[in-house]
MIROKOL-150640 format. One record per residue (C-alpha): residue number from 0; residue in three letters; x, y, z. Coordinates in pm, 1 decimal. Layout:
BEGIN
   nulum   rodo          u          v          w
     NUM    ALA          X          Y          Z
...
END
This chain:
BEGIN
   nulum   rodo          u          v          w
       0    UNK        0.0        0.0        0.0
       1    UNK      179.0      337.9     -109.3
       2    UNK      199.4      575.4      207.8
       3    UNK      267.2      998.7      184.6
       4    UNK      362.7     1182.9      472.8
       5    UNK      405.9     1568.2      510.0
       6    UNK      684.2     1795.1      533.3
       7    UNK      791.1     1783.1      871.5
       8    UNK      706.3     1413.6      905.1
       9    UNK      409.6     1471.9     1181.6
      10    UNK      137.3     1318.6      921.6
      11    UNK      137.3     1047.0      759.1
      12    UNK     -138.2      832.7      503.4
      13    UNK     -178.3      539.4      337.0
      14    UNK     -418.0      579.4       82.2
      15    UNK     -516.6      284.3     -158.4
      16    UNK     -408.1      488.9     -429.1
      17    UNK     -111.8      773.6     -502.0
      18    UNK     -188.4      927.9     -836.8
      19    UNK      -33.9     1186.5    -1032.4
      20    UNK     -238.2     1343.7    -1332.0
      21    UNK     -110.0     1548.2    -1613.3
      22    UNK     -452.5     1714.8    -1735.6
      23    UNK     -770.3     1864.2    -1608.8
      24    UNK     -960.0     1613.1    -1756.8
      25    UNK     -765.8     1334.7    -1564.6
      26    UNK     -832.2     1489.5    -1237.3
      27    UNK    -1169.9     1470.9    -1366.3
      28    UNK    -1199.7     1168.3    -1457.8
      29    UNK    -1012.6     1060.3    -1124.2
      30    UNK    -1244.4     1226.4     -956.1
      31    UNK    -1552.1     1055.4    -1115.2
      32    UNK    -1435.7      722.7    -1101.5
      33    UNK    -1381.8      784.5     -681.1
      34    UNK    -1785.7      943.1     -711.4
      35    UNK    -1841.1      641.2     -854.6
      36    UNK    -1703.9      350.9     -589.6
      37    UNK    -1811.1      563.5     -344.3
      38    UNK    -1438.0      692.6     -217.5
      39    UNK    -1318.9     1031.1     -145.4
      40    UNK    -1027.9     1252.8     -267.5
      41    UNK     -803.1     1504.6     -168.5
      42    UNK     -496.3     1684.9     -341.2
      43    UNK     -106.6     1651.3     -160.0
      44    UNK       51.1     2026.7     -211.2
      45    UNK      417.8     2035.3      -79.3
      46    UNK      311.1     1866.1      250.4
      47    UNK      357.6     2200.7      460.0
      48    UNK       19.0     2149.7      668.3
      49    UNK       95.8     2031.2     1007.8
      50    UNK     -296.7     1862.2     1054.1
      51    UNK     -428.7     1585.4      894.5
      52    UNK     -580.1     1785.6      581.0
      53    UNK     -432.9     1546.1      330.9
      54    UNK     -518.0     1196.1      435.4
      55    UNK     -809.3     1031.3      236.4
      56    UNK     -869.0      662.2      259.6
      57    UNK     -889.4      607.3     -124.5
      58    UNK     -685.7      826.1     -330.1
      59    UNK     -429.9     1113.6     -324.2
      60    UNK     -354.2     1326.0     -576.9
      61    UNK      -62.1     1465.6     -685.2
      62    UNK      -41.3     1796.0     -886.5
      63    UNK      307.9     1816.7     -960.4
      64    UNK      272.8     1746.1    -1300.6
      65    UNK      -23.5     1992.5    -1383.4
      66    UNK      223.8     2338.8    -1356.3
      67    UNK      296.0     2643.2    -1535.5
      68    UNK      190.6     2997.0    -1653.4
      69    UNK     -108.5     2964.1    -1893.8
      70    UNK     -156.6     3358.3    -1931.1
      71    UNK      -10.6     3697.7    -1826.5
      72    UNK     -175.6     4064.5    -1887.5
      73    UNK       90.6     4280.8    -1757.9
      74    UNK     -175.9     4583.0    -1816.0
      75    UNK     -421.9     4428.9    -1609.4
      76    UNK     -187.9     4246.1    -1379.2
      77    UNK     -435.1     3932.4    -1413.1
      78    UNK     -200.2     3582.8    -1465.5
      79    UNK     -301.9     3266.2    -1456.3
      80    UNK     -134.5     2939.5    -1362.4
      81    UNK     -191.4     2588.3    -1332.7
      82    UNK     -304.4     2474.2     -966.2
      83    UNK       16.3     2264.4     -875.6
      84    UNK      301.3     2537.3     -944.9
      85    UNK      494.8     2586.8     -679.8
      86    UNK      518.0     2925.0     -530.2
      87    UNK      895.0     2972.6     -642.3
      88    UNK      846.1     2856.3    -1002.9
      89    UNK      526.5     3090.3    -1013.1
      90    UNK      663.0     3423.0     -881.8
      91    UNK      996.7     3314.6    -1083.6
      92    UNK      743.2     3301.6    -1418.7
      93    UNK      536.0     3608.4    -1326.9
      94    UNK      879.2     3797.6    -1301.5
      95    UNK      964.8     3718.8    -1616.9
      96    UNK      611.6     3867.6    -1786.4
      97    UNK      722.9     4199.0    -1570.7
      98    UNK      440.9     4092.2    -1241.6
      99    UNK      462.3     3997.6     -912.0
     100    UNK      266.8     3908.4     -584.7
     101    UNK      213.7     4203.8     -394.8
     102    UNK      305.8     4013.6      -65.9
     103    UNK      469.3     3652.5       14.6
     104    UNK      559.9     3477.5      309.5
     105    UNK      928.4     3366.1      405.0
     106    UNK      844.8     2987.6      257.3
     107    UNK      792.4     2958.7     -128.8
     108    UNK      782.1     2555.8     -206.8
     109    UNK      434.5     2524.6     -118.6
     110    UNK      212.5     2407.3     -438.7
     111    UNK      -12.6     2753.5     -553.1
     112    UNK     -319.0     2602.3     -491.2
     113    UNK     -243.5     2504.7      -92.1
     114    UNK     -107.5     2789.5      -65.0
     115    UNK     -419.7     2959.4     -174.4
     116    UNK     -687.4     2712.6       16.9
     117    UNK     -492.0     2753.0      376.6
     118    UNK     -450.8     3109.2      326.6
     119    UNK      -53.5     3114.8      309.7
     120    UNK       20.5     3470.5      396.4
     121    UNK      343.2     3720.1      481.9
     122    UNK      364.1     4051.6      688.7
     123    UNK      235.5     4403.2      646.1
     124    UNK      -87.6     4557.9      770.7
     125    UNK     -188.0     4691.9      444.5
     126    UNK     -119.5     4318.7      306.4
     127    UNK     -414.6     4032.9      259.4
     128    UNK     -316.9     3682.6      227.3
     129    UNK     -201.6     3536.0     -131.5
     130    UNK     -608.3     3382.6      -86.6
     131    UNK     -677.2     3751.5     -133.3
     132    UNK     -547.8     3808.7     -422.2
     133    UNK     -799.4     3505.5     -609.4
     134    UNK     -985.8     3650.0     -915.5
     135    UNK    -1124.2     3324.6    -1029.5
     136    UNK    -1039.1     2955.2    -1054.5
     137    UNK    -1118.6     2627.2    -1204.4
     138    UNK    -1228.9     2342.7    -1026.6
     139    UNK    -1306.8     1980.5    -1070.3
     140    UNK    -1622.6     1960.1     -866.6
     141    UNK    -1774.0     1655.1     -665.2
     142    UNK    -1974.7     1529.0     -956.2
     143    UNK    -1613.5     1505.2    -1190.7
     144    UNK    -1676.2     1853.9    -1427.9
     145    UNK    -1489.2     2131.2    -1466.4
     146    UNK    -1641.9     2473.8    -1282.3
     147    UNK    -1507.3     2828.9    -1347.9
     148    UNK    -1536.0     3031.6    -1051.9
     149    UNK    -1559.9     3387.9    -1067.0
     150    UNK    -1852.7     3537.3     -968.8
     151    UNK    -1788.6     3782.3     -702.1
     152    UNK    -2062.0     3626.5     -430.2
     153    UNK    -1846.1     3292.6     -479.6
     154    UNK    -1521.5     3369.7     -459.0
     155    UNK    -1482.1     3484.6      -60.8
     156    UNK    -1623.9     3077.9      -32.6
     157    UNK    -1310.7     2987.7     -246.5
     158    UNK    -1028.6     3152.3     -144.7
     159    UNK     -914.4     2972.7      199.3
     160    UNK    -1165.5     2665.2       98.7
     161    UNK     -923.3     2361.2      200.7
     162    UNK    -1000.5     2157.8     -117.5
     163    UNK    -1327.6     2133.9       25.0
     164    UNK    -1559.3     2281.0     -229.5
     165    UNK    -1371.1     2152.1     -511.8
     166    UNK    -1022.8     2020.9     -688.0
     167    UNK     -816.2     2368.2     -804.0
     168    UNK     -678.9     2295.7    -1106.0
     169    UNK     -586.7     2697.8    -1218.9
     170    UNK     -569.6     3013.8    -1054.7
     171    UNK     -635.3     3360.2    -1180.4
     172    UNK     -425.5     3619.8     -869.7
     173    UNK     -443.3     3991.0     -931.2
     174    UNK      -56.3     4052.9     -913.9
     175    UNK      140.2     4433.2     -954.4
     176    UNK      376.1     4504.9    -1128.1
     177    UNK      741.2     4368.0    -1055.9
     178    UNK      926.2     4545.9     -787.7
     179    UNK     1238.2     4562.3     -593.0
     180    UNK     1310.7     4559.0     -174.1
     181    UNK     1516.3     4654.2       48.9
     182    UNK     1572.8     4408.3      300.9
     183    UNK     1673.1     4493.1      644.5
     184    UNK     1770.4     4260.6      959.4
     185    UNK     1908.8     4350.5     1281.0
     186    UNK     1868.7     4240.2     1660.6
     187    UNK     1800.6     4390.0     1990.9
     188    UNK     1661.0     4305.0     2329.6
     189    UNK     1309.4     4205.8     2303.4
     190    UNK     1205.9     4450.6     2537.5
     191    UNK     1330.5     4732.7     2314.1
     192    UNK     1177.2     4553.8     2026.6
     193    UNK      842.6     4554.5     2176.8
     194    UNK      861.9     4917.9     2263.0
     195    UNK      959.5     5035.4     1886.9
     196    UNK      667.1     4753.1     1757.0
     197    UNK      408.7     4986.3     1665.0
     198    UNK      653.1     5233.3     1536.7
     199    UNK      850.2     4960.6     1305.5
     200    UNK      503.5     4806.7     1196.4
     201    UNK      393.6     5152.0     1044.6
     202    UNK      699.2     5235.8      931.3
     203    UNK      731.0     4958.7      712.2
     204    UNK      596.2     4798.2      423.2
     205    UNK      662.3     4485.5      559.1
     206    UNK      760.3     4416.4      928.1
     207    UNK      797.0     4104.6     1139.3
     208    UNK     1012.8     3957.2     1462.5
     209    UNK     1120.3     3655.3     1586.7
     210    UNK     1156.9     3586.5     1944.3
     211    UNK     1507.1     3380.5     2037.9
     212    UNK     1352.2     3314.7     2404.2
     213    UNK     1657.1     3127.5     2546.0
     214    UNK     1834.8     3469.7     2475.2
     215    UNK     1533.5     3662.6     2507.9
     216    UNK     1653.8     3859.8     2164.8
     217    UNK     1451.7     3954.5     1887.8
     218    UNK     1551.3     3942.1     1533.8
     219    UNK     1357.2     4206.0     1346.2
     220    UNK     1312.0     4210.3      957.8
     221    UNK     1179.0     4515.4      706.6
     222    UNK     1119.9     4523.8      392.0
     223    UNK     1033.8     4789.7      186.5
     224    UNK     1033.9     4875.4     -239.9
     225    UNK     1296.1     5073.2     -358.0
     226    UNK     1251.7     5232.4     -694.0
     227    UNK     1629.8     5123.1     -866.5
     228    UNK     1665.3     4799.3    -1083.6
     229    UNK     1864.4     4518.0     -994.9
     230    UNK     2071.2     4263.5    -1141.3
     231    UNK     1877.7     3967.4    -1223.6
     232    UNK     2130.6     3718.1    -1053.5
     233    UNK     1993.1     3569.6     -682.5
     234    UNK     2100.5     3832.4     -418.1
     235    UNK     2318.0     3656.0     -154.8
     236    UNK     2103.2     3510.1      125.6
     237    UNK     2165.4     3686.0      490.5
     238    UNK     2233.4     3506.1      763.8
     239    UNK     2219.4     3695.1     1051.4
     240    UNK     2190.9     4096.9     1068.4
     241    UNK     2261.4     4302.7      760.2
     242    UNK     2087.9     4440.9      431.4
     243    UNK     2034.5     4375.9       29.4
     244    UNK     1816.1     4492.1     -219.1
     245    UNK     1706.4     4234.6     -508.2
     246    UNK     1374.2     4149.8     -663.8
     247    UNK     1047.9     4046.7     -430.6
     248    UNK     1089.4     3752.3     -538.2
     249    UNK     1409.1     3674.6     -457.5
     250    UNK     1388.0     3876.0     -120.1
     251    UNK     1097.3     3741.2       33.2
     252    UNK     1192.4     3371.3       25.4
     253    UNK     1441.2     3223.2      367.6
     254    UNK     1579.9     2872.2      340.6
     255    UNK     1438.4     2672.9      553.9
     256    UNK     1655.6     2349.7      613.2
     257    UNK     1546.5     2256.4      948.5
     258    UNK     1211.8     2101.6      962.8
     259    UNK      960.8     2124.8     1293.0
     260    UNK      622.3     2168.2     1347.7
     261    UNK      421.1     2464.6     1343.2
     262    UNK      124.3     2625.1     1572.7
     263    UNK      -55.1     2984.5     1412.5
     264    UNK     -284.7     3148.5     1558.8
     265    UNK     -415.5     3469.1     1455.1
     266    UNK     -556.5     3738.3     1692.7
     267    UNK     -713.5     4140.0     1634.2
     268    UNK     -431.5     4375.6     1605.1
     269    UNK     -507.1     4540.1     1867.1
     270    UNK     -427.7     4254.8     2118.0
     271    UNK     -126.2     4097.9     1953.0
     272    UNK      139.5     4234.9     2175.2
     273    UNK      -70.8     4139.9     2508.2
     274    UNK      -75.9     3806.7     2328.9
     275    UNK      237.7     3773.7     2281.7
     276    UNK      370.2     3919.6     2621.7
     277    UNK      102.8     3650.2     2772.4
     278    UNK      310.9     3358.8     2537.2
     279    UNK      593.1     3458.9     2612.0
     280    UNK      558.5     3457.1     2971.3
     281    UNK      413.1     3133.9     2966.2
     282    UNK      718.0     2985.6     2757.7
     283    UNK      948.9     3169.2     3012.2
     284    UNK      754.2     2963.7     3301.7
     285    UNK      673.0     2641.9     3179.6
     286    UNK      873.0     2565.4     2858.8
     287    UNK     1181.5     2693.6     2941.5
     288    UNK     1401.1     2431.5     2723.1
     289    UNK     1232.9     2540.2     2400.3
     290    UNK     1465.7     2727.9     2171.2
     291    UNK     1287.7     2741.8     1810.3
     292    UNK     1170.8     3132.4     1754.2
     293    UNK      814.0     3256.9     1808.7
     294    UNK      733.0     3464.0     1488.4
     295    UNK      519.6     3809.2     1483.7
     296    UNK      381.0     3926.0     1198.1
     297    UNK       73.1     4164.8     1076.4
     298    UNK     -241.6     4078.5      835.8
     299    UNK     -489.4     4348.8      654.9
     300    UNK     -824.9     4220.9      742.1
     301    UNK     -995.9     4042.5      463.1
     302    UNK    -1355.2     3913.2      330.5
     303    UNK    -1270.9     3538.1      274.4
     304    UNK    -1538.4     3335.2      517.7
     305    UNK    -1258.0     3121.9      652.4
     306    UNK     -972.6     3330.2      672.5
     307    UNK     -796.3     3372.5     1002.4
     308    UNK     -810.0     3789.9      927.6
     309    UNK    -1205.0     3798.6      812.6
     310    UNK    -1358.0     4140.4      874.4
     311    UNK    -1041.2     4259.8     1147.5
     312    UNK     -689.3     4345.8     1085.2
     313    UNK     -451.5     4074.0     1217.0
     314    UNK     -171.2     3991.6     1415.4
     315    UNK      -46.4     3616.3     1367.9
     316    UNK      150.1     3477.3     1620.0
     317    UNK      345.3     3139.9     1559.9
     318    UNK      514.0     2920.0     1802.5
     319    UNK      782.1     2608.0     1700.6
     320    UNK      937.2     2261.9     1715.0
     321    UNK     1205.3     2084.2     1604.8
     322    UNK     1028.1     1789.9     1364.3
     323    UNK     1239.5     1533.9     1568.5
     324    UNK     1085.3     1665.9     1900.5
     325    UNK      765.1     1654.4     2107.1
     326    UNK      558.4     1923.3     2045.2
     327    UNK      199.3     1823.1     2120.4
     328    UNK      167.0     1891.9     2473.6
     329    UNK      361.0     2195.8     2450.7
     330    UNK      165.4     2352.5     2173.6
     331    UNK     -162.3     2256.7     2384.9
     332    UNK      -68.1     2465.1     2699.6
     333    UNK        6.4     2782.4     2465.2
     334    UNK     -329.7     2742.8     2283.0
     335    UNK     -541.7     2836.7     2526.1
     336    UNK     -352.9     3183.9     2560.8
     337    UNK     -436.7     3217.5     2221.4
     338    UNK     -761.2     3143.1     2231.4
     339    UNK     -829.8     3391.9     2568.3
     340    UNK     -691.7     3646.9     2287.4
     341    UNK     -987.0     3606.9     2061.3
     342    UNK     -750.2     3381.4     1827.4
     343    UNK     -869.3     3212.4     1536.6
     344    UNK     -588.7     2921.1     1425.1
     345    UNK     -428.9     2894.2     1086.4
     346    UNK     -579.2     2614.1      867.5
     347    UNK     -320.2     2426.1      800.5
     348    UNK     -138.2     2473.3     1145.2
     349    UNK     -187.3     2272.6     1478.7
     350    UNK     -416.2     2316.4     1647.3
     351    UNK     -772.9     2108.1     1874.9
     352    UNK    -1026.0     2334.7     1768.8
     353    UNK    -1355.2     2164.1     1768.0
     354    UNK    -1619.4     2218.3     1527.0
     355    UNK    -1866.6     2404.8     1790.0
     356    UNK    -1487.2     2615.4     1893.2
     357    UNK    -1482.1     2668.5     1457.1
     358    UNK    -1846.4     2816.1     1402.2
     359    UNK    -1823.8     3074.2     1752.9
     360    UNK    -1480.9     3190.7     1561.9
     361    UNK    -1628.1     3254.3     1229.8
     362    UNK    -1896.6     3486.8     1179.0
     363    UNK    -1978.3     3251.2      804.7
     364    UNK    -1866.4     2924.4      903.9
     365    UNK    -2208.3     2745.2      904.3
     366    UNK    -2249.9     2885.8      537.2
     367    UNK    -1939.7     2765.4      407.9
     368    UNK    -2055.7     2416.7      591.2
     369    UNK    -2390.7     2459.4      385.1
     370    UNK    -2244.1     2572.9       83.1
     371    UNK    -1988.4     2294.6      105.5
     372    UNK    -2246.2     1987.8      160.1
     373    UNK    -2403.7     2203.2     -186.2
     374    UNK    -2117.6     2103.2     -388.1
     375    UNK    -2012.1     1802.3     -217.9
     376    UNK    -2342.4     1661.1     -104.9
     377    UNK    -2149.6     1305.6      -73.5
     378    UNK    -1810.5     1427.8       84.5
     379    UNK    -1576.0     1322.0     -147.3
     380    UNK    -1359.5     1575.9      -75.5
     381    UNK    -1352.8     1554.6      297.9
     382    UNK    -1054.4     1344.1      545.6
     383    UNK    -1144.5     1190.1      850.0
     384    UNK     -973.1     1509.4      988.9
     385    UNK    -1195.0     1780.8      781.0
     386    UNK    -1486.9     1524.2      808.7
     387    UNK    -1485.2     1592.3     1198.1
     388    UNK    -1463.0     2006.2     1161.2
     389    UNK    -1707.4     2072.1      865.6
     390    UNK    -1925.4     1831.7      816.7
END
C-alpha cells in the first residue's frame, strides 16, 4: 500500500491509491471514477500542513505534473497558472512577464493552490493573504466537471476553501507590477523591540520579529520597495543581521533546512502584543528548554469566510518545534492563551479546535458548511480530519 507523509514528518497516510495526473480532464476523470465507488479525494501540495488535511482513505492526488503559466496581462496584472506550481516557479514566471505578488511569506515551495486554500500569507498591515489576491479559478467539482469560478458572491467561499468545495486545477491572482526591496535585519533586546513595535510596523511595508527566548533577543526584519533595478542574478542570502536589495521575489523567500512543526494562531491587532507578552511569559515559566523562535507578523483584514483575518486586521503569532521533538503537549498549553486572545488558528497549522470552537470563531462558518455539503453533497472531498470540523 503506497503511504505519503508531510513535510515535517508529523502526518502520515496510506491511501489505496497515489496518483499523479497530467490534465484537467484526468483529475476529472479521477475524480468521477472515486464518485463512482463511493471513495473520497483530496490533493497533496508540498506537505507544509501540520494537521491531517491530506489523508483520504482512497486516493491522493498529486499535482506536480499539472504546472505552469497559462496567461499573463501585464496591463491588467491578471495571470493565470496551473493549480500545482509551486510558489517559487510561479513568482519566478510572473517575473519574467514583468508581475509579481504584492506580498509573500518567508516559505515559497508550497504548491499555488495550498497555498491559496490555507490562506498562506506574509507581513504588512496593508497586506491580505495570497487567498486575497484570487480572481477566479477552475475546479473539478464533486460530480467530476470542470467549474469556473468567478462570480464575485463565490469567490470569498473559495479563497481559503481547504479543497473542500472543489479540486483547483488553475488560478487567476491579481498581481502588480514587478518590484524591488530593500531588506533589512538587525537584533536587539526584546524589550526594546516591543517598545519600537508599533513604530517599526507603520513604518514599514513589511515588518515582522522573531523571538530567540533562550536569549530573550529579537531578530527584526523590514522590507520595503525601492525604486532602482537590480541585477537579475539571486542576491546573496543573509544570515544573521545586515541588508540587500534584489527582486520580491528573490527577497521574500528564507531557506528553511530545518524542519519542525508549526502552531498559528491569529488574533485582532489590537491585542497581539498582550498576546504575545502573555506567550511569552508562559514559555518563560513552563517551557523553558524550548529554543525554536516565536514569529510576529501583521495581516490586513480580509472578506474570505474562513480566513484567520475575516472582517479585522490581524496579528499572527506562531510558536515552534524541532520535527524530531515533542511538540503536542507543549503547543496545547500555549493554545489556550491564544484562544483567551480572541484567536482564530491557521488552517493548516496545529491546532484542537472543535467544530462548535470553529463556528463561535467565524462569523460565516455554518455557510461555508452549507455551501460545502451544496457542492459536495457526498463528501468526497472531505478526510477523516476535515470530516470531523465541517461536516
Amino acid at each position: 500500500m503506497p503511504t505519503w507523509t508531510n513535510w515535517s514528518g508529523s502526518v502520515t497516510a496510506a491511501p489505496r491509491r497515489l496518483l499523479s495526473p497530467v490534465s484537467e480532464e484526468e483529475v476529472a476523470a479521477i475524480v468521477r471514477e472515486t464518485a463512482a465507488s463511493g471513495g473520497s479525494v483530496r490533493v497533496a501540495g508540498s506537505g507544509h500542513s501540520f494537521v491531517p488535511v491530506v489523508p483520504a482513505e482512497d486516493a491522493i492526488l498529486s499535482l506536480d505534473a499539472l504546472a505552469g503559466l497559462l496567461d499573463a496581462a501585464p496591463d491588467s496584472g491578471r495571470a493565470t497558472l496551473l493549480a500545482g506550481t509551486k510558489l517559487r516557479d510561479a513568482t519566478h514566471l510572473l517575473w519574467e512577464r514583468g508581475l509579481a505578488l504584492p506580498n509573500q511569506g518567508d516559505v515559497d515551495t508550497q504548491a499555488l493552490a495550498g497555498a491559496v486554500a490555507t490562506g498562506t500569507h506574509g507581513t504588512g498591515p496593508a497586506y491580505g493573504s495570497i487567498s486575497t489576491r484570487l480572481e477566479a479559478a477552475r475546479v473539478v467539482t464533486a460530480d467530476g466537471t470542470l467549474l469556473d469560478v468567478d462570480d464575485p458572491a463565490l469567490l470569498p467561499a473559495f479563497r481559503v476553501s481547504l479543497g473542500l468545495l472543489g479540486i483547483f486545477t488553475r488560478l487567476t491572482l491579481a498581481c502588480v507590477p514587478r518590484y524591488a526591496l530593500h531588506e533589512r535585519v538587525w537584533q536587539h533586546p526584546i524589550d526594546a523591540c516591543l517598545d519600537e513595535l508599533a513604530a517599526n510596523v507603520a513604518a514599514n511595508d513589511h515588518y515582522e520579529f522573531f523571538w530567540f527566548p533562550r536569549a530573550d533577543i529579537a531578530e527584526s526584519k523590514s522590507l520595503n520597495p525601492v525604486g532602482e533595478t537590480p541585477a537579475d542574478e539571486e542576491p546573496p542570502p543573509l544570515d544573521g543581521p545586515g541588508e540587500r536589495i534584489g527582486w520580491s521575489h528573490r527577497i521574500y523567500p528564507s531557506v528553511r533546512d530545518l524542519r519542525f512543526n508549526e502552531m498559528e494562531y491569529a488574533v485582532p491587532a489590537e491585542a497581539g502584543p498582550a498576546c504575545f507578552a502573555a506567550i511569552r511569559q508562559r514559555m518563560k515559566e513552563r517551557h523553558p528548554k524550548v529554543g525554536w523562535p516565536v514569529e510576529y507578523r501583521t495581516l490586513a483584514a480580509d472578506d474570505a469566510w474562513l480566513s484567520p483575518a475575516f472582517g479585522r486586521p490581524t496579528v499572527t503569532i506562531s510558536v515552534h518545534q524541532a520535527a524530531e521533538r515533542p511538540y503536542r503537549e507543549f503547543f496545547t498549553d500555549l493554545e489556550p492563551v491564544f484562544r483567551e486572545f480572541g484567536g482564530r488558528p491557521h488552517w493548516g497549522k496545529f491546532h484542537t479546535c472543535t467544530r462548535a470552537d470553529l463556528a463561535a470563531m467565524y462569523p460565516r462558518f455554518e455557510e461555508f458548511c452549507t455551501l460545502r455539503r451544496q457542492f459536495d453533497p457526498h463528501g468526497r472531498f472531505l478526510s477523516p480530519y476535515l470530516a470531523s470540523l465541517v461536516a
